[in-house]
C-alpha positions in Angstrom: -22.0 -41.7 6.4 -18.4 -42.1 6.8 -18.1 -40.6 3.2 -19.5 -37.6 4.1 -17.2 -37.3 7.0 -14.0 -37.8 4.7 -15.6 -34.8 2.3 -16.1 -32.6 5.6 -12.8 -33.6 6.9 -10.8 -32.7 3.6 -12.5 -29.3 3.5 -12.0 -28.3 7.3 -8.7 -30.2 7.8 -6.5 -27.0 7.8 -8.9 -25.2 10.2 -8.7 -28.0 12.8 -4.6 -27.8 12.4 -3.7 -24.1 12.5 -5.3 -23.3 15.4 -7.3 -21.0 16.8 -5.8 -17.8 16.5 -4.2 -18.4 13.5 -4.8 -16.6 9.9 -5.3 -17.5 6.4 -5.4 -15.2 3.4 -6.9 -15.0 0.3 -5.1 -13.2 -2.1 -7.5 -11.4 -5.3 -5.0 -11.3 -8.5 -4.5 -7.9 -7.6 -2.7 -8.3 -4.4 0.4 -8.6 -6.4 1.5 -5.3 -8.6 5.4 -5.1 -8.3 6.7 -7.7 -6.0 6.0 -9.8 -2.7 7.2 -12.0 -0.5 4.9 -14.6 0.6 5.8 -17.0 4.1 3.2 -19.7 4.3 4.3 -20.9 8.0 1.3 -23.9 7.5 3.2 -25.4 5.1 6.9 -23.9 5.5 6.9 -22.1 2.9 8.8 -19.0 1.4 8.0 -17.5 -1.9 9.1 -14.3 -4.0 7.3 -13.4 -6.5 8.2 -10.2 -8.9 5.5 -9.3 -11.9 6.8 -7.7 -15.3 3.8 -7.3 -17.2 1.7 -10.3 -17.5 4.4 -12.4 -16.3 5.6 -13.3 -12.8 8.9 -14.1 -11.8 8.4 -17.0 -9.3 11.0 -17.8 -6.2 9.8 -20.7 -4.5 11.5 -22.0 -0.9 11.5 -24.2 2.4 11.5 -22.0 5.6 10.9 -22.4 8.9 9.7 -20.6 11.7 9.0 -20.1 15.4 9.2 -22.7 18.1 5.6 -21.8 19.2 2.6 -21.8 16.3 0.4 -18.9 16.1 0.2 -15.1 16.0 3.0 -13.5 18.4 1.5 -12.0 21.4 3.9 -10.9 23.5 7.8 -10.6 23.6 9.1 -13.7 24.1 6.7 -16.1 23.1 8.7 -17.4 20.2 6.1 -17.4 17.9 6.3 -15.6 14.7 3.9 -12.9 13.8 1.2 -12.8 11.3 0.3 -9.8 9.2 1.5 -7.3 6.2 5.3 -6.3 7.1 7.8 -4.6 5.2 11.4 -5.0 4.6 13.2 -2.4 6.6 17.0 -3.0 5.1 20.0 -4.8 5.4 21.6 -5.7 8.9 25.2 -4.8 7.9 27.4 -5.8 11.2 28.7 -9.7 11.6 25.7 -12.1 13.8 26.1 -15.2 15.3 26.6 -17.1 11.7 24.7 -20.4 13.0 22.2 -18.9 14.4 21.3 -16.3 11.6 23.9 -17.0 8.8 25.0 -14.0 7.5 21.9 -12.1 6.0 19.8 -10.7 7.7 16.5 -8.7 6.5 14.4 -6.8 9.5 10.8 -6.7 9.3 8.6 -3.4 10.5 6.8 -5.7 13.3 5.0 -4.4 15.5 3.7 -2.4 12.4 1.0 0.2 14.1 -2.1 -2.4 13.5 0.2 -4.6 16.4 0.5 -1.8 18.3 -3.0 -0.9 17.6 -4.1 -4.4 19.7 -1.0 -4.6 22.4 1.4 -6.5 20.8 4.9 -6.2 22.1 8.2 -7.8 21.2 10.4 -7.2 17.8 13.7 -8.1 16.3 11.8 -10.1 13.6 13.9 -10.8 10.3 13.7 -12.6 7.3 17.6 -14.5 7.8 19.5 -17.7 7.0 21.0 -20.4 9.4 24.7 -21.8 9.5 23.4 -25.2 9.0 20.5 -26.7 6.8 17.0 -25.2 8.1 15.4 -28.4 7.9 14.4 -29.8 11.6 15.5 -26.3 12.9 13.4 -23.3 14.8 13.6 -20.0 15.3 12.3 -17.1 18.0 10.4 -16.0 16.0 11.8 -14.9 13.0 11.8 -16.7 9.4 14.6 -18.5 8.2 15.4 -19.9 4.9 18.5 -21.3 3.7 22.1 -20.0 3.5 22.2 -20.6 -0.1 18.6 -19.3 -1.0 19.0 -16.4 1.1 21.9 -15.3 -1.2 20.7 -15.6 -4.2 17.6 -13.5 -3.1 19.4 -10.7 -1.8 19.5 -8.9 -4.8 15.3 -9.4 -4.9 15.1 -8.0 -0.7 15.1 -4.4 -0.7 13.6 -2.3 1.5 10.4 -1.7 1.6 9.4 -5.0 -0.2 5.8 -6.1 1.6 5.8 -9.4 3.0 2.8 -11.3 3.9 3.1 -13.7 7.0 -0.3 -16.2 7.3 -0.6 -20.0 8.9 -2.1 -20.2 5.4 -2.0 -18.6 1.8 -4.2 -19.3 -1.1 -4.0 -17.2 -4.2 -4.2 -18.0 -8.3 -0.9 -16.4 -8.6 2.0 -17.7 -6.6 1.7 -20.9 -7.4 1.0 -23.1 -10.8 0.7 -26.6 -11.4 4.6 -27.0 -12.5 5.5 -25.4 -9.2 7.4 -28.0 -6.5 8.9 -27.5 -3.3 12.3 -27.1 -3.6 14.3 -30.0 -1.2 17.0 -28.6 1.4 20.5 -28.6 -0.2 22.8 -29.4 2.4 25.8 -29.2 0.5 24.8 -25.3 -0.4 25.2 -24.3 3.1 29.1 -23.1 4.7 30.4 -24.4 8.0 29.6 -22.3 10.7 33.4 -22.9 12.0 34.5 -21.1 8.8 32.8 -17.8 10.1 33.3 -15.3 13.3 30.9 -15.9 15.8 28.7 -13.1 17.8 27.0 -13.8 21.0 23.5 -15.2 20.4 21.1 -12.1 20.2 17.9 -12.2 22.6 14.6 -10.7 20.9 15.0 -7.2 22.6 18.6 -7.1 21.5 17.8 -8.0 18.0 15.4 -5.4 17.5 18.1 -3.0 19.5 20.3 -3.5 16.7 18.2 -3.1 13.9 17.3 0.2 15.2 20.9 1.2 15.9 21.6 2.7 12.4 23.5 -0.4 11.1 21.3 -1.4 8.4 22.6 -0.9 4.7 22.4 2.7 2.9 18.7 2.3 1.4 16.8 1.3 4.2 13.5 3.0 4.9 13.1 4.1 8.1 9.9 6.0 9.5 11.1 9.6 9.7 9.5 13.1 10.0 8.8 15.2 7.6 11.4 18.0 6.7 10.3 21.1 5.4 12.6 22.9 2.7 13.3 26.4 1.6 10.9 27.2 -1.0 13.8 28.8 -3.4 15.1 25.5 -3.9 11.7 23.8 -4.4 10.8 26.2 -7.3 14.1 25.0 -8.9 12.5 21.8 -9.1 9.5 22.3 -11.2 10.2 24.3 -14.8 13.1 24.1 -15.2 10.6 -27.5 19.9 10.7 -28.3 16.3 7.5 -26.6 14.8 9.1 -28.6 11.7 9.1 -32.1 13.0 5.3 -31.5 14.9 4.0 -30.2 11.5 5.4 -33.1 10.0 4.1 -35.1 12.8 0.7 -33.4 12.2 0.9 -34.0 8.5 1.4 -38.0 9.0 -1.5 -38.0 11.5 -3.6 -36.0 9.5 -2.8 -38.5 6.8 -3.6 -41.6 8.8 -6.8 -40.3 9.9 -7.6 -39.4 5.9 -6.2 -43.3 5.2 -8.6 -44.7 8.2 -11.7 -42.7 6.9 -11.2 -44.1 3.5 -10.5 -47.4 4.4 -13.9 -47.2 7.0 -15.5 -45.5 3.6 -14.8 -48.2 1.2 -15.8 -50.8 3.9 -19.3 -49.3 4.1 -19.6 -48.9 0.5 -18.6 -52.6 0.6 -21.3 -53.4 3.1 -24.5 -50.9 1.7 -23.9 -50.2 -2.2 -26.3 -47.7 -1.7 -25.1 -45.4 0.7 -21.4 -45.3 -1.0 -23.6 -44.3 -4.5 -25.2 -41.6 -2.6 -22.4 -40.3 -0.6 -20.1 -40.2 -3.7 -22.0 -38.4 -5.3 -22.3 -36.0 -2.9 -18.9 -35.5 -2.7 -18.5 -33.4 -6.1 -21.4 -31.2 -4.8 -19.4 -30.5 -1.6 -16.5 -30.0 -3.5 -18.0 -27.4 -5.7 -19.7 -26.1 -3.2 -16.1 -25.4 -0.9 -14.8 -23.8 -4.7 -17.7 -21.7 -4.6 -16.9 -20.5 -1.0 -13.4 -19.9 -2.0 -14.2 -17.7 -5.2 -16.8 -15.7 -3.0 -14.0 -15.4 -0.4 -11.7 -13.6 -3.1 -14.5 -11.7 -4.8 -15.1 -10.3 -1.3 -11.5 -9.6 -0.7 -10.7 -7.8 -4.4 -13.8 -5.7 -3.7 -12.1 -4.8 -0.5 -9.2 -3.9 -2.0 -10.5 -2.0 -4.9 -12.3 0.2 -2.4 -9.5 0.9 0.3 -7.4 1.6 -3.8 -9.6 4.3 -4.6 -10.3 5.8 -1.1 -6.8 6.3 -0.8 -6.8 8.3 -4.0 -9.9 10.0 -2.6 -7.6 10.8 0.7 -4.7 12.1 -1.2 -7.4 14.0 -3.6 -8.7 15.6 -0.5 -5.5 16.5 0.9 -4.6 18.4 -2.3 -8.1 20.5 -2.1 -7.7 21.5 1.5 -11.0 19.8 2.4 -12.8 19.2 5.5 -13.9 15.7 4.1 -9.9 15.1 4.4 -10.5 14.2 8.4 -13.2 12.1 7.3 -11.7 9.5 6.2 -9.6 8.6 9.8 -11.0 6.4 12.6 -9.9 9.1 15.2 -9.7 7.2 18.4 -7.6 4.6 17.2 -5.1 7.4 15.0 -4.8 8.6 18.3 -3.4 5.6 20.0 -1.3 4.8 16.7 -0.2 8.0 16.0 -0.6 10.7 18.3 -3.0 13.0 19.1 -5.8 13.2 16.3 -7.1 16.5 17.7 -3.5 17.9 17.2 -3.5 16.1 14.1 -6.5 18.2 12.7 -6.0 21.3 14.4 -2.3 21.6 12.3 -3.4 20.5 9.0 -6.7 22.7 9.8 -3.7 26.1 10.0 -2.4 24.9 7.5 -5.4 24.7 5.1 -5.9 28.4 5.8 -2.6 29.9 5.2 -1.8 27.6 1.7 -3.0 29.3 -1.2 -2.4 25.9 -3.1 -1.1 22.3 -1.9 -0.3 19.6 -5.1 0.2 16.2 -4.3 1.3 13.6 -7.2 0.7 9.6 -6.6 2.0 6.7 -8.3 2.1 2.5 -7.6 -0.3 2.8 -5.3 -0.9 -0.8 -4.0 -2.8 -2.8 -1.6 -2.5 -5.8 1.0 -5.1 -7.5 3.4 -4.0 -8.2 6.6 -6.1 -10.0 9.8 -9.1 -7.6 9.5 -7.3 -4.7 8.4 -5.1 -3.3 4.5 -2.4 -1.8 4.3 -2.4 0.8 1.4 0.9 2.3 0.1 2.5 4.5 -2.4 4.6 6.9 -3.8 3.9 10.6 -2.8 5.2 14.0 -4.1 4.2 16.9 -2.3 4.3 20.3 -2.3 3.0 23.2 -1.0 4.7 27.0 -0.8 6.0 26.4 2.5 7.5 22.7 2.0 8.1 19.5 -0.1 8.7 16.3 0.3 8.6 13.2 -1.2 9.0 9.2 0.0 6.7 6.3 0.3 3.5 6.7 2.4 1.4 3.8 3.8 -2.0 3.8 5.6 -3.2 1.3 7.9 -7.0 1.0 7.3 -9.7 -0.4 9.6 -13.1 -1.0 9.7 -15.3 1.3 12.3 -18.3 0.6 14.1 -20.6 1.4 10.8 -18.0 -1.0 8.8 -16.6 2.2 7.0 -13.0 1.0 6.6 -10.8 4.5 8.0 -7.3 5.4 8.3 -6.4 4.4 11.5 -2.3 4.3 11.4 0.2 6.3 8.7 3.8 5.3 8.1 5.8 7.7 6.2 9.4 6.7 4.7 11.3 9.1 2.8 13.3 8.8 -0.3 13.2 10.0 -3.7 10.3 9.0 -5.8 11.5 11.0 -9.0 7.7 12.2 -9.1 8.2 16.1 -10.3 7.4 15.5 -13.8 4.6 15.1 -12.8 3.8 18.7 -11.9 6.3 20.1 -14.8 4.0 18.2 -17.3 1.0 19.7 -15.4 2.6 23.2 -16.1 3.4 22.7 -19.5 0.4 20.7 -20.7 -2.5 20.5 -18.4 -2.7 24.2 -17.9 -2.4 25.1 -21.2 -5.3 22.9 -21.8 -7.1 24.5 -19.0 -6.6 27.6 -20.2 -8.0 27.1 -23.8 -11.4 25.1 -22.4 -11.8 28.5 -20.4 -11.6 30.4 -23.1 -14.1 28.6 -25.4 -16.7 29.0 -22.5 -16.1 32.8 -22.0 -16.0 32.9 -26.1 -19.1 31.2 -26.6 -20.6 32.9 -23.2 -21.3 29.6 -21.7 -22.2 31.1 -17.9 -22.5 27.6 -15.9 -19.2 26.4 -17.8 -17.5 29.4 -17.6 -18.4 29.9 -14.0 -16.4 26.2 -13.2 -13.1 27.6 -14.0 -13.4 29.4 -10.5 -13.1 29.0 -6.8 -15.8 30.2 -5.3 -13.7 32.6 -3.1 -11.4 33.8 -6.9 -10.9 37.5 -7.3 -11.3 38.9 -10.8 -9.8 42.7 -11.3 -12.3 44.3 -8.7 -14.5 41.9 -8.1 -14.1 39.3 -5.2 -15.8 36.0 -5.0 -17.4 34.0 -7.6 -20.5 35.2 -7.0 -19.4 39.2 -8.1 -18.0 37.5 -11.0 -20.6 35.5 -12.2 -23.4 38.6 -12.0 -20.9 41.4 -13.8 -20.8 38.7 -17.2 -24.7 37.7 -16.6 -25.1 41.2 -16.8 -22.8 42.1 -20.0 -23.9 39.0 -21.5 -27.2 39.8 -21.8 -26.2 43.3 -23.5 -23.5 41.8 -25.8 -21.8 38.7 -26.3 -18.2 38.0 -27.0 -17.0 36.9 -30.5 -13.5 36.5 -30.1 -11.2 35.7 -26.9 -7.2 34.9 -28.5 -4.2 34.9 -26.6 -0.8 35.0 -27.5 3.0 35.0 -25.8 2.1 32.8 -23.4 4.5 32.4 -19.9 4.2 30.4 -16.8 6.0 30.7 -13.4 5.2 28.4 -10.5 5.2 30.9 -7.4 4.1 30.9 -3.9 0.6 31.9 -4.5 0.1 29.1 -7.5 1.2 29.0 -11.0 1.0 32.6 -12.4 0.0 32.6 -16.2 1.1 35.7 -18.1 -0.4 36.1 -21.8 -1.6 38.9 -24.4 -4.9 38.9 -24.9 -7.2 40.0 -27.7 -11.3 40.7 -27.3 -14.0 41.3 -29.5 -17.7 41.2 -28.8 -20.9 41.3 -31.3 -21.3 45.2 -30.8 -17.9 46.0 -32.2 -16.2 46.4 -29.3 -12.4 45.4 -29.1 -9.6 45.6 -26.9 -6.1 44.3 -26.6 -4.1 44.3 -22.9 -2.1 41.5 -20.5 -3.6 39.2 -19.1 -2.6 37.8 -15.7 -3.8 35.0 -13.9 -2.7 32.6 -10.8 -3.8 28.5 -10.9 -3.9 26.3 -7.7 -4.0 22.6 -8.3 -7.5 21.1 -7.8 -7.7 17.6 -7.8 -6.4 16.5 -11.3 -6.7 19.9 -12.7 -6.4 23.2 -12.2 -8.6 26.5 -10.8 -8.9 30.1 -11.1 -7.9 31.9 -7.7 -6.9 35.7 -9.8 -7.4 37.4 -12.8 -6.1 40.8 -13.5 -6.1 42.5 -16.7 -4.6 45.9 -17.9 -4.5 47.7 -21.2 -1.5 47.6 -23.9 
């Protein structure tokens, strides 16, 4: 019996310690696509990791954190908080130097999930200390040492994710070579040898990392800008938490000791029972692995989904949809965001007056957080009223029918160098469009031919798809094209879509021929392209 307990006691040792309200991830293999910083506060531990290929870079650290364990709450609490954050930049004005050395990273908390469930408070950073962190605390921010912190400033940028759990288990940021590095005290510089600045209260701290003093690249939430359309088309051709876990770590230890000592007692005293219960032991152990692998299938199925919605939102965006407002949890956008009825009611205009939005994505990437992913990526847009380009996150939820939806969006401006992706559209996607829509009107292929169009396309008189569809059913059946060529091909990208100007030369089975320009305007359509006009005239 007392076996047993030690097997249940090893498995559910780390829920007893981290307390109620804490939260431990599991992180699928593809949680990590460029880089990450992971903060373990469970075992005080700080890790950046960076992936080239098939190999990751591994940066492995002591930290600390708040005086109080758990999730932060409120302002105030000194607890640190636990969730996906991001980098926002550099502080770049002097701070008390033993209090926060003299790096200093601010994290995005309350990101709009915190928001989303009343959290208040801020001024949390990743910094350094004066002294050795070891037997320190913090408010509520994470610190890790002066000389650590140094050599990973070159590694923080903004915008790097960082995930913040009383517990982290993943295959990737740790191996079997991996040890904690020990505190160095030597690494660390007097705190007499540096200017001191009065100690910063939590309110103040985040008051100065939104006062504009953070370094040249950070990413700050902004609005979008539009931009004059004539310079857009020159774009496109052309108490110590430390000690007590300590504390808890030798208890926890000489309860394990006590067990196994009472263990090997009764397996002393009844041969039998110590038989049984040891071998019981492996099945319980392979039973908790089990658990664990489900727990990350379940979680890299997650994340494969909220992946490929969000190229399903983006792709929805692009075609002007209705389905685009699907994908948002509307009550909670509105408490995150504004307004949702707003919200719809502009992009609704806008979907009516656009003859044409394109939207390019790249590194799109995923993180869980406690019962919600963040998704985020690169994003070029453009429309012929406005471009833009940055980073763009969404905060995803599940609803009341477990539909995860877009409850919260962040979006961070910067350059993305993303328009070749439309100049290689122009130059070879459309050609290839082009020549796929011939072969179907040359072979008189009506259902293939008719997919080239939008349903609302105009064709020299003839407006809709429907007119267009009955005037070749209709010649067709009469005769039949035998030869569709075009030649001098040009391409313009223009306010109404990109405008295709060729010569073109028909034949059909009865002898007829003809020869005359041919003009014809593309919007973007998902990954392709579609028809929207068509107008021919003699030569």
């Amino acid at each position: 019996m007392h076996f047993k307990t030690l097997v249940f006691s090893i498995l559910t040792v780390f829920s007893f310690c981290a307390g109620a309200n804490a939260w431990e991830v599991h992180l699928p293999e593809t949680a990590l696509d460029n880089s990450l910083i992971l903060v373990d506060k469970g075992k005080d531990e700080f890790f950046y990791l960076e992936k080239h290929g098939s190999e990751i870079t591994r940066l492995h650290y002591p930290s600390i954190h708040g005086e109080k364990e758990g999730d932060k709450l409120v302002q105030g609490d000194l607890k640190t908080p636990e969730g996906v954050y991001f980098v926002r930049g550099k502080i770049q004005v002097p701070l008390d130097f033993e209090m926060y050395g003299d790096h200093a990273y601010p994290l995005n908390y309350p990101n709009p999930i915190d928001i989303l469930r009343g959290k208040t408070g801020g001024g949390i950073w990743i910094h350094s200390k004066g002294n050795p962190i070891e037997g320190q605390v913090t408010q509520g921010c994470v610190a890790i040492d002066l000389a650590d912190i140094k050599a990973l400033d070159k590694y923080l940028q903004a915008g790097t994710p960082v995930v913040i759990a009383q517990g982290i288990r993943s295959s990737f940021h740790k191996d079997k070579e991996l040890e904690r590095k020990q505190t160095q005290t030597t690494a660390n510089t007097p705190a007499k040898e540096h200017d001191e600045a009065p100690l910063l209260s939590e309110a103040e701290a985040e008051k100065l990392a939104q006062s504009g003093n953070l370094g040249a690249n950070a990413l700050e939430v902004m609005e979008e800008k539009e931009q004059d359309f004539t310079q857009m088309l020159s774009s496109f051709i052309s108490a110590d938490p430390a000690e007590k876990n300590a504390q808890n770590g030798e208890q926890a230890q000489t309860a394990r000791n006590e067990e196994m000592q009472a263990a090997d007692t009764a397996g002393g005293q009844d041969a039998e029972a110590q038989e049984a219960a040891a071998q019981e032991m492996p099945a319980a152990l392979q039973n908790h692995a089990e658990q664990e692998e489900a727990v990350y299938a379940d979680n890299s199925k997650d994340a494969d989904f909220i992946r490929q919605a969000t190229y399903d939102w983006n792709n929805a965006w692009a075609d002007r949809s209705e389905e685009f407002f699907d994908f948002y949890d509307t009550e909670k956008y509105s408490r995150t965001s504004g307004s949702f009825a707003k919200f719809k009611a502009n992009k609704e205009s806008l979907f009516s007056t656009l003859s044409w939005i394109y939207i390019a994505v790249d590194d799109v990437e995923v993180l869980e957080g406690p019962d919600y992913f963040v998704s985020w990526f690169k994003q070029y847009y453009v429309a012929p009223n406005h471009k833009t380009e940055g980073i763009r996150r969404l905060y995803w939820m599940k609803d009341d029918t477990g539909t995860y939806k877009v409850c919260a969006m962040e979006w961070l401006p910067r350059a993305v160098k993303l328009e070749h992706t439309l100049t290689d559209k122009i130059k070879k996607d459309a050609p290839a469009f082009i020549e796929k829509w011939r072969l179907a009107w040359e072979q008189a292929d009506i259902n293939a031919y008719a997919a080239f169009y939008s349903d609302y396309a105009i064709q020299d008189t003839r407006r809709g798809l429907d007119q267009i569809i009955a005037q070749k059913q209709d010649l067709w059946s009469m005769k039949k094209p035998t030869k569709v060529k075009f030649s001098d091909m040009t391409m313009s990208m223009e306010k109404e879509g990109l405008v295709v100007r060729m010569v073109q030369d028909y034949e059909d089975n009865k002898g007829y021929r003809d020869r005359g320009m041919k003009i014809m305007t593309l919007i973007p359509k998902g990954s392709s392209w579609i028809i929207a006009k068509e107008w021919w005239r003699r030569l």
